[in-house]
C-alpha positions in Angstrom: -74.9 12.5 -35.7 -73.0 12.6 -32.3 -69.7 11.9 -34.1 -70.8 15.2 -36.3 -72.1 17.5 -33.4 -68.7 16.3 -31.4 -66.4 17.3 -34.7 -68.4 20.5 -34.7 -68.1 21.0 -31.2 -64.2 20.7 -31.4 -63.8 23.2 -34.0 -66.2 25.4 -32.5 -64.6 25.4 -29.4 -60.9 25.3 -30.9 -61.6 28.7 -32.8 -62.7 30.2 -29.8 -59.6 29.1 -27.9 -57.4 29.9 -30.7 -59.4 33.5 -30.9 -58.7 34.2 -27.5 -55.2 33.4 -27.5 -54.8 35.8 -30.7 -56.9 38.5 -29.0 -53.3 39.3 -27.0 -51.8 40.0 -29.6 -54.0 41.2 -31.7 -54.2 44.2 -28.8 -50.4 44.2 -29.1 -50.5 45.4 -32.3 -53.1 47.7 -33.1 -52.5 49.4 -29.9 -48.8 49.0 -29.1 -47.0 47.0 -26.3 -45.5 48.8 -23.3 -43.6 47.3 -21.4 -44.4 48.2 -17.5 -42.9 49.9 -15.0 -40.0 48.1 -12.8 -40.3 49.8 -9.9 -37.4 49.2 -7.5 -38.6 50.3 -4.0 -41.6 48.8 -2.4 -43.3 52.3 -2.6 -43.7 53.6 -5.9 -41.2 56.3 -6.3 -42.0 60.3 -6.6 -42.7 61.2 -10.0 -42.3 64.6 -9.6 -38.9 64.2 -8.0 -38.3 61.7 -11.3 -38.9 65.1 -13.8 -37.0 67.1 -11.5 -34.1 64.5 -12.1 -34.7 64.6 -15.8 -35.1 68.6 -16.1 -31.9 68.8 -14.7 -29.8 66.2 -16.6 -31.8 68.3 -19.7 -30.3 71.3 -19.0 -26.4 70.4 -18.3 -23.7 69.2 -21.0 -20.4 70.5 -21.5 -19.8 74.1 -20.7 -18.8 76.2 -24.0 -18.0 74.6 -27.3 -15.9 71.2 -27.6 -14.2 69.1 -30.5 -13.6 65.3 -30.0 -11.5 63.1 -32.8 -12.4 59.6 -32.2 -12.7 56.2 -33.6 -15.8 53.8 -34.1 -14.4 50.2 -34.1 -17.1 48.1 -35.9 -16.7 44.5 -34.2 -19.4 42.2 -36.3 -19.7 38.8 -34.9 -19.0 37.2 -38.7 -17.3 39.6 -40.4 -14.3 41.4 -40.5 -12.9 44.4 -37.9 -13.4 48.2 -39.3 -12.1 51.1 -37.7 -13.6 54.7 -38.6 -12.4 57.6 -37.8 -14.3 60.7 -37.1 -14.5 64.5 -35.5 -17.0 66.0 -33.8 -17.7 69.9 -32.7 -20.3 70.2 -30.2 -22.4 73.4 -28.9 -25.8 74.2 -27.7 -27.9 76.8 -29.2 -31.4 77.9 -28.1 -33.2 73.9 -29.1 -30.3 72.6 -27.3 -27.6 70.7 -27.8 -26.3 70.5 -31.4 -23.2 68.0 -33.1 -21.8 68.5 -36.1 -20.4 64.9 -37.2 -17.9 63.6 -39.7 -17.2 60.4 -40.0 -14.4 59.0 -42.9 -14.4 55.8 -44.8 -11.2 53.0 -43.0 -8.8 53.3 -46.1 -7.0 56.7 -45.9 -7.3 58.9 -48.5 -10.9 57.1 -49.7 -13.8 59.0 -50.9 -17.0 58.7 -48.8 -16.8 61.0 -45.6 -20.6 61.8 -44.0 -21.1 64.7 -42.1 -24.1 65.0 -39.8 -25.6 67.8 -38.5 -27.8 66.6 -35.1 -29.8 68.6 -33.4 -30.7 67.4 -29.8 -33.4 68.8 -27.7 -37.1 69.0 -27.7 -37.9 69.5 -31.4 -35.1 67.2 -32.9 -33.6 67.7 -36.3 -30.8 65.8 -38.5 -29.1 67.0 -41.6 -26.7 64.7 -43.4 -24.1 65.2 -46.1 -22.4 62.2 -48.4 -20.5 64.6 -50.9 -23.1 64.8 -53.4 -23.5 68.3 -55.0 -25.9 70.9 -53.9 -27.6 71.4 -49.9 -27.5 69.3 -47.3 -30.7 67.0 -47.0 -33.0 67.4 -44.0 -34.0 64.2 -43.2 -37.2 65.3 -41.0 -38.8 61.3 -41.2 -38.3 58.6 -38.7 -36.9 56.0 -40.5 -33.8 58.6 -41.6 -33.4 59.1 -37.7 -32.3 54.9 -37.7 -30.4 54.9 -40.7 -27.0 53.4 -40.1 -24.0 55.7 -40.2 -21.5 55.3 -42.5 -22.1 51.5 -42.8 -21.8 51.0 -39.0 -24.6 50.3 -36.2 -24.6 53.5 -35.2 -27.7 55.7 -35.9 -28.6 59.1 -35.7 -31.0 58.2 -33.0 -28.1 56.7 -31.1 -26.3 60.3 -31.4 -29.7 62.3 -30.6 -31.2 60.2 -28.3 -34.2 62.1 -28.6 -36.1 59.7 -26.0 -34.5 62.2 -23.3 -37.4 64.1 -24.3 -40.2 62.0 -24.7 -43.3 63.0 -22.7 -44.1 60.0 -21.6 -42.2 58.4 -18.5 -41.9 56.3 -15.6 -39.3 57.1 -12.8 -38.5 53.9 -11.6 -36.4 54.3 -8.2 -33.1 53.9 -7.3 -30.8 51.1 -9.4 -27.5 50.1 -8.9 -25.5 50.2 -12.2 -22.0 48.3 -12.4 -21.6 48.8 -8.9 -22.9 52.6 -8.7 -26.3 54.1 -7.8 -28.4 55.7 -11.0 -31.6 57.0 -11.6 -33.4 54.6 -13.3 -36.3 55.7 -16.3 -38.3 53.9 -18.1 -39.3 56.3 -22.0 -42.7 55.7 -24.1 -42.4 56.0 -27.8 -44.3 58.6 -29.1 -47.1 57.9 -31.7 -44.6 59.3 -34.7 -41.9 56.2 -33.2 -44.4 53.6 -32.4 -45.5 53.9 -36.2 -42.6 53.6 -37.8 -40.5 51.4 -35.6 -43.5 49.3 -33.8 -40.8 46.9 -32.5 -39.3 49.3 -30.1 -41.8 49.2 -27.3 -39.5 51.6 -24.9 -36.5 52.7 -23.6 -35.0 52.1 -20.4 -32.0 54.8 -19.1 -29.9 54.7 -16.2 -28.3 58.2 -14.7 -25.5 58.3 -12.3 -27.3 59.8 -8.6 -23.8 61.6 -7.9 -22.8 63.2 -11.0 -26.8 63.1 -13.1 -24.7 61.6 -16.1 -26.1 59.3 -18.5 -24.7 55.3 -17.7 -26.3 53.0 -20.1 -29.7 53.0 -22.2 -32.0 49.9 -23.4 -33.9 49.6 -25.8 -36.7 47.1 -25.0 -38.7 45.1 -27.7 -42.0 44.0 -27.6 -41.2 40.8 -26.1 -39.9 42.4 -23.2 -36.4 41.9 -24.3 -33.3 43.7 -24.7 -32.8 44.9 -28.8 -29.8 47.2 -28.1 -27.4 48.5 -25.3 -25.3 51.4 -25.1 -23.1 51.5 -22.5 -20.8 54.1 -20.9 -17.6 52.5 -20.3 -15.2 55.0 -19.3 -14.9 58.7 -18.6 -12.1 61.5 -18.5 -11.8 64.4 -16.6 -10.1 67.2 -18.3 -9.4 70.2 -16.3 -12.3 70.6 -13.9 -15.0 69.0 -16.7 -15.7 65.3 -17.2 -16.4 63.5 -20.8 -17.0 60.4 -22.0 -14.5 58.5 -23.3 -15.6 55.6 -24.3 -19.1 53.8 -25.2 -20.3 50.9 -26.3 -23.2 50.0 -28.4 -24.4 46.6 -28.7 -26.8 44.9 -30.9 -28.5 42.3 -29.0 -30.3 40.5 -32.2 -27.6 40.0 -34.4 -24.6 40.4 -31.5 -22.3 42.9 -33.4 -21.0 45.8 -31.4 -19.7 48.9 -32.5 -17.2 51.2 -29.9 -17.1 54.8 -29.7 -13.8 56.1 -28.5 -12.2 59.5 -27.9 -8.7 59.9 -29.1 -8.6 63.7 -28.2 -10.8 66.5 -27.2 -10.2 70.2 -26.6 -12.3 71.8 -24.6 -13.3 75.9 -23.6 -13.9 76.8 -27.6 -15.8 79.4 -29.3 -16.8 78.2 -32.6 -18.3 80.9 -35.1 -21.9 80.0 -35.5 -22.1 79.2 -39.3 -20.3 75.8 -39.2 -23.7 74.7 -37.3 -25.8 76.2 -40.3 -27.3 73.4 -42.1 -26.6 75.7 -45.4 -22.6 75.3 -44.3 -22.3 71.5 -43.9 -21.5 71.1 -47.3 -18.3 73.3 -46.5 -15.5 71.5 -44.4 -15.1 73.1 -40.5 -12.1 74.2 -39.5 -10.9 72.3 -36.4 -8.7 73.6 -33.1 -4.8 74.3 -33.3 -3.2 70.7 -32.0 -1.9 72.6 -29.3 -5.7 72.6 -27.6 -6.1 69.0 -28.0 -5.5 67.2 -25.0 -4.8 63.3 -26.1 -6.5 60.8 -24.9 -4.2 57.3 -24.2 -6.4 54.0 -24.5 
């Protein structure tokens, strides 16, 4: 009998401990790991300073319409290098900012180009085209938002970054970010995110205190760790306006990288609204004389 009551004992008491140990988790996923603040100062910063921030990074961008050629460099950690090549044609309209993307195959001449259309903003939309007859496809769902782009690791979610305009925030202080001062923010998912992609538990973004431009973003898993990085690595003043030049995004799971790079840009344009009509994407857009495009040397 006592070797039966001990036995019983054991396993009683084991599948409480193991049921407490799995109530963590358990938590984790029916309600969703975030990841806590990291505040930075010893007094937790002013929130309402922290929107004011974000409200105002929201509402610059490039003044008038812009056109960028660039190149993605796809740099798997196993397989071979691919270079991409790509325009873009910015412009803001009353939702915000909006991109029309194409992006063509690595062998010249090959069939395959994608165009996107991306709106940014507060009610985010994407449209993509892959030279099948009829419309372009609105692709309203979340998991079109981190389809990759033309076989890279880039995503439509990496060109909207939509977190911008999450409700949900933390301001976390004052960082210092390769040697500079930036804003640092932590971003919730929202419920529509969380469902779909319940592995991102947040998003971490860093803006620059002097000039309120975007410096790198993490994305954070439910482990607390770093999924991906995007990184700004270099910008360009043209005229009296700066851009980015360069970015990196980095894959921290599988360790491929892909970089985005400006080869030109022409800046001060007035596009004709209808090459940002989703109905139009289907219908190639005209780009800027050569002599507007500034080059830009690696």
């Amino acid at each position: 009998m006592r070797r039966s009551s001990v036995s019983f004992g054991w396993r009683a008491s084991g599948w409480l401990l193991l049921t407490i140990l799995l109530l963590p988790s358990l938590a984790l996923a029916q309600k969703g790991h975030r990841p806590p603040p990291s505040y930075l100062q010893l007094d937790k910063p002013d929130q309402e300073k922290g929107r004011e921030i974000l409200d105002q990074f929201r509402r610059q961008g490039i003044a008038g319409d812009y056109y960028f050629e660039f190149e993605l460099r796809v740099l798997p950690r196993h397989d071979p290098e691919r270079v991409l090549s790509g325009r873009l044609w910015g412009s803001r309209n009353a939702s915000g900012p909006i991109s029309r993307v194409s992006v063509f195959p690595p062998a010249a001449g090959a069939a395959g180009e994608t165009r996107l259309l991306v709106q940014s903003g507060a009610a985010p939309a994407l449209w993509r085209w892959n030279g099948e007859a009829g419309s372009p496809i609105l692709q309203s769902g979340v998991d079109a938002l981190f389809a990759p782009v033309a076989g890279t690791d880039l995503t439509p979610f990496d060109l909207q970054m939509p977190f911008l305009y999450w409700p949900e925030f933390v301001y976390e202080g004052f960082a210092r970010m390769r040697g500079r001062p930036a804003h640092q923010f932590l971003f919730y998912p929202p419920p529509a995110i969380s469902e779909r992609r319940p592995t991102l538990a947040g998003i971490r973004a860093y803006l620059d205190t002097q000039y309120t431009a975007l410096v790198q973003v993490e994305f954070i898993d439910v482990q607390n760790r770093l999924a991906k990085v995007l990184s700004i690595l270099d910008l360009k003043k043209i005229g009296d306006q700066w851009i980015v030049k360069s970015i990196d995004l980095r894959d921290e799971t599988i360790r491929n990288k892909t970089r985005f790079a400006v080869t030109a840009a022409a800046l001060n344009q007035k596009f004709p609204a209808e090459i940002f009509a989703p109905a139009n994407l289907a219908a190639p857009a005209a780009a800027p004389a050569r002599a507007d495009l500034v080059p830009l040397t690696p």
